[in-house]
Kinemage of the C-alpha trace (Angstrom):
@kinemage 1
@onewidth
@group {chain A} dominant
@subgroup {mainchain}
@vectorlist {calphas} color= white
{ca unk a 1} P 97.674 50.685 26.564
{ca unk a 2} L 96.968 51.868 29.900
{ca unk a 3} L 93.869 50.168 32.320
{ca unk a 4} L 90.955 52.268 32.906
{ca unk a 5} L 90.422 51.359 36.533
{ca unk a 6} L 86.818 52.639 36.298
{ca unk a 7} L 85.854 50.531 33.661
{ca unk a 8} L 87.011 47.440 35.228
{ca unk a 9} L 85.827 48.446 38.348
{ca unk a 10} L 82.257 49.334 36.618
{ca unk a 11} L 82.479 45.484 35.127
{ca unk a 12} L 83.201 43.914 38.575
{ca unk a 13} L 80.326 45.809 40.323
{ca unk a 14} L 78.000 44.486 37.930
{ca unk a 15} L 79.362 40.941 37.950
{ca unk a 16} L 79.119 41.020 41.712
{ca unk a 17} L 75.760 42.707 41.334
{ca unk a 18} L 74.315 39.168 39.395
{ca unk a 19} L 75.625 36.843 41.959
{ca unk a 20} L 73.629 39.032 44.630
{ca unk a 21} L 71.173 38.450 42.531
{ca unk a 22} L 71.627 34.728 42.146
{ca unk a 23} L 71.538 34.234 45.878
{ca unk a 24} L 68.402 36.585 46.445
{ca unk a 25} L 66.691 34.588 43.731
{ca unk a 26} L 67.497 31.399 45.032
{ca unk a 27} L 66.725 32.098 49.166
{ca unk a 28} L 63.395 33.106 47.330
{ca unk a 29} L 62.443 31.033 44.697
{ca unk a 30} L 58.591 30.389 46.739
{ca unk a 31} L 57.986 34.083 47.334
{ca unk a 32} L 56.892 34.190 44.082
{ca unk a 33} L 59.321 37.444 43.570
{ca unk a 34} L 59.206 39.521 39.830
{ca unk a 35} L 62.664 40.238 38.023
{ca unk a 36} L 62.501 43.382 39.007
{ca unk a 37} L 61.727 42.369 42.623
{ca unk a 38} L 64.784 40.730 42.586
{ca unk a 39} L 66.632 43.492 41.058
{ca unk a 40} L 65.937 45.808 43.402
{ca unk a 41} L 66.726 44.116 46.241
{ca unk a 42} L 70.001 43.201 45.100
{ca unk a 43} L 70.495 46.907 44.498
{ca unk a 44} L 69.676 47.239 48.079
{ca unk a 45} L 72.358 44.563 49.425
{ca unk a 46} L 75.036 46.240 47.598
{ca unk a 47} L 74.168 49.334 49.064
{ca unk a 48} L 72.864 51.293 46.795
{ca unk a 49} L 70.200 54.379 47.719
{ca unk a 50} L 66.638 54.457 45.925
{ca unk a 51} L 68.254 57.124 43.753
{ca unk a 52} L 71.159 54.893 42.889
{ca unk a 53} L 69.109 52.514 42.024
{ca unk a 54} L 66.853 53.844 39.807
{ca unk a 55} L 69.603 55.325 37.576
{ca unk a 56} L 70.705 51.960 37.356
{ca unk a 57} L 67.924 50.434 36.588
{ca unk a 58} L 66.396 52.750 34.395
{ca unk a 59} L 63.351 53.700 36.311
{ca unk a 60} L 62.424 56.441 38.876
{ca unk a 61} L 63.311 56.238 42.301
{ca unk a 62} L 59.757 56.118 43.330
{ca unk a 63} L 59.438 52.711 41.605
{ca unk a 64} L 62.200 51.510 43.435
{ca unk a 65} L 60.546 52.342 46.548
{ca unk a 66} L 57.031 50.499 45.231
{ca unk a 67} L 59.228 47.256 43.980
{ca unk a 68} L 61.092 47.317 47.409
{ca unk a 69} L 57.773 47.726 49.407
{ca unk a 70} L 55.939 44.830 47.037
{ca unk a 71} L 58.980 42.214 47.617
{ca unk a 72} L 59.506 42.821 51.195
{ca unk a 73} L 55.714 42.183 51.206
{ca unk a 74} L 56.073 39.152 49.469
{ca unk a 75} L 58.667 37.908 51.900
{ca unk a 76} L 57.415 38.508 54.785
{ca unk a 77} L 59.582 40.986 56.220
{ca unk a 78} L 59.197 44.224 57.420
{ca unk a 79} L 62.664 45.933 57.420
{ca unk a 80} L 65.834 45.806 55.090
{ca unk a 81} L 67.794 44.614 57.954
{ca unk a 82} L 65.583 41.253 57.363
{ca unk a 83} L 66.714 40.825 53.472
{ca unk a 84} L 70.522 40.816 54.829
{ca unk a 85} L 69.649 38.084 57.363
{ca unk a 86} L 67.314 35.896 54.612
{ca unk a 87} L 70.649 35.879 52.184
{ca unk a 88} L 73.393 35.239 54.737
C-alpha cells in the first residue's frame, strides 16, 4: 500500500508542534502562562498566521490575537521576535 506523504507529514508537524510546546512551557513555567497561552505561541514559532492558527486550534483568529497579546503580557515582552529569543 502506497504512503500518503500528507498524512505523515500532517503527523510530524504535530509531533514537532508538542515539543515547541514542551520548550515554551518549560522557558516559562513562572509566567504563570494558560494551555492555551502556550498553544498559541507555539503556533507562532512554527510559523503559523493568526488564521492558521485558529483553524488549528479550533477558535477564531481574533482569540488568537487576545491569547497572543495576554502571554506576551505575561512574559514580559513586547514583540514576537522576543518569544524566538526566550526559547533559543
Amino acid at each position: 500500500m502506497p504512503e500518503r506523504p500528507f498524512a505523515l507529514a500532517k503527523d510530524q508537524a504535530a509531533t514537532d508542534l508538542a515539543a515547541v510546546q514542551r520548550v515554551i512551557a518549560d522557558a516559562a513555567a513562572d509566567a504563570a502562562l494558560l494551555e492555551r497561552d502556550v498553544a498559541v505561541c507555539a503556533h507562532i514559532v512554527a510559523g503559523f498566521s493568526a488564521e492558521g492558527s485558529a483553524l488549528d486550534l479550533g477558535i477564531s483568529p481574533h482569540s488568537v490575537v487576545t491569547y497572543r497579546r495576554r502571554a506576551f503580557a505575561k512574559l514580559g515582552i513586547p514583540m514576537q521576535k522576543d518569544l524566538f529569543s526566550l526559547i533559543l
